[in-house]
N, C-alpha and C positions, 0 to 999 in steps of 0.2 A: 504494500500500500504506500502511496506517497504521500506525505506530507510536508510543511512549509515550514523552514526553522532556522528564526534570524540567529547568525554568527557572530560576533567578535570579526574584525577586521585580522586581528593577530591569531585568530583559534582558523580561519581558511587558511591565511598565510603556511602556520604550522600544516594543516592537510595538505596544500600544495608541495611542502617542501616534501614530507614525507611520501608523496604519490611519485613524484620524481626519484628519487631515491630508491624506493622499492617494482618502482615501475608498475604500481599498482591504480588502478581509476580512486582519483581521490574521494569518490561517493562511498568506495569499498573502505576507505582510510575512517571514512565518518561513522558509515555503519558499523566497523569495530570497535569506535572509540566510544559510541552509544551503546551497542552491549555491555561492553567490559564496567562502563561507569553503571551504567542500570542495574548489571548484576551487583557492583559495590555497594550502592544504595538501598538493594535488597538486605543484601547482608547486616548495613551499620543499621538498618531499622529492626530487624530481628534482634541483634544484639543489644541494641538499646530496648526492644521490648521484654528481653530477657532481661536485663539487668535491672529492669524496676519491676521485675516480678508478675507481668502481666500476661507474660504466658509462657509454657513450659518448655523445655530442650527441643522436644518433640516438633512443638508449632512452630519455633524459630526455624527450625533445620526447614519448614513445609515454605516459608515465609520467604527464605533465603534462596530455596531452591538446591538443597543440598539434605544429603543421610543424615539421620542423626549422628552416627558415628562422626559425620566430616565436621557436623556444626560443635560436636565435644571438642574435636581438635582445632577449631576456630577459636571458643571460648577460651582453650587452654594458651592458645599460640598470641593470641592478644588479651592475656590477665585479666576475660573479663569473669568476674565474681558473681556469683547470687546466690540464694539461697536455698540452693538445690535439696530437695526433700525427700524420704523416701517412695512419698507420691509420683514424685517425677520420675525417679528410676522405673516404679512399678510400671506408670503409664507406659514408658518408653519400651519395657522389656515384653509387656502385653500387647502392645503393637508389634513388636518385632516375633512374639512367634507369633500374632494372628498371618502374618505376610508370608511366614514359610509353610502355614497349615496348608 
């Protein structure tokens, strides 16, 4: 689908230079640089949902777009803390065998 989305003078610049350099269509340079940031933005909002206790391991990882396994290893790799219960594990481990039943 297309859509319409003003730049920064300096954020084209930047696609231009990198479209030449890789010899890639600078549209393909934008479209990756709008995933990669979309997908960060998933993540830092899970994370901050998790870290004010608003919902569990489980819903972050659904939120972020990643396992839970990968979103523990997120939490752990960027110190973020909360107050993990043994409800969360429970939830998390009764998900995980309803998925292998």
């Amino acid at each position: 689908k297309n859509i319409s989305v003003r730049l920064s003078q300096e954020l084209v610049k930047e696609a231009e230079e990198l479209s030449k350099l890789s010899k890639v269509d600078k549209s393909a340079i934008i479209r990756e640089a709008l995933e990669r940031g979309l997908a960060e933005v998933k993540l830092k909002s899970a994370l901050e949902l998790f870290s004010e206790g608003k919902v569990s391991t489980s819903e972050a990882a659904a939120i972020a777009g990643l396992s839970t396994g990968e979103m523990m290893d997120e939490l752990v790799r960027r110190g973020v803390r909360s107050g993990i219960t043994r409800e969360d594990i429970k939830g998390s481990l009764e998900k995980a065998f309803k998925a292998i039943k």
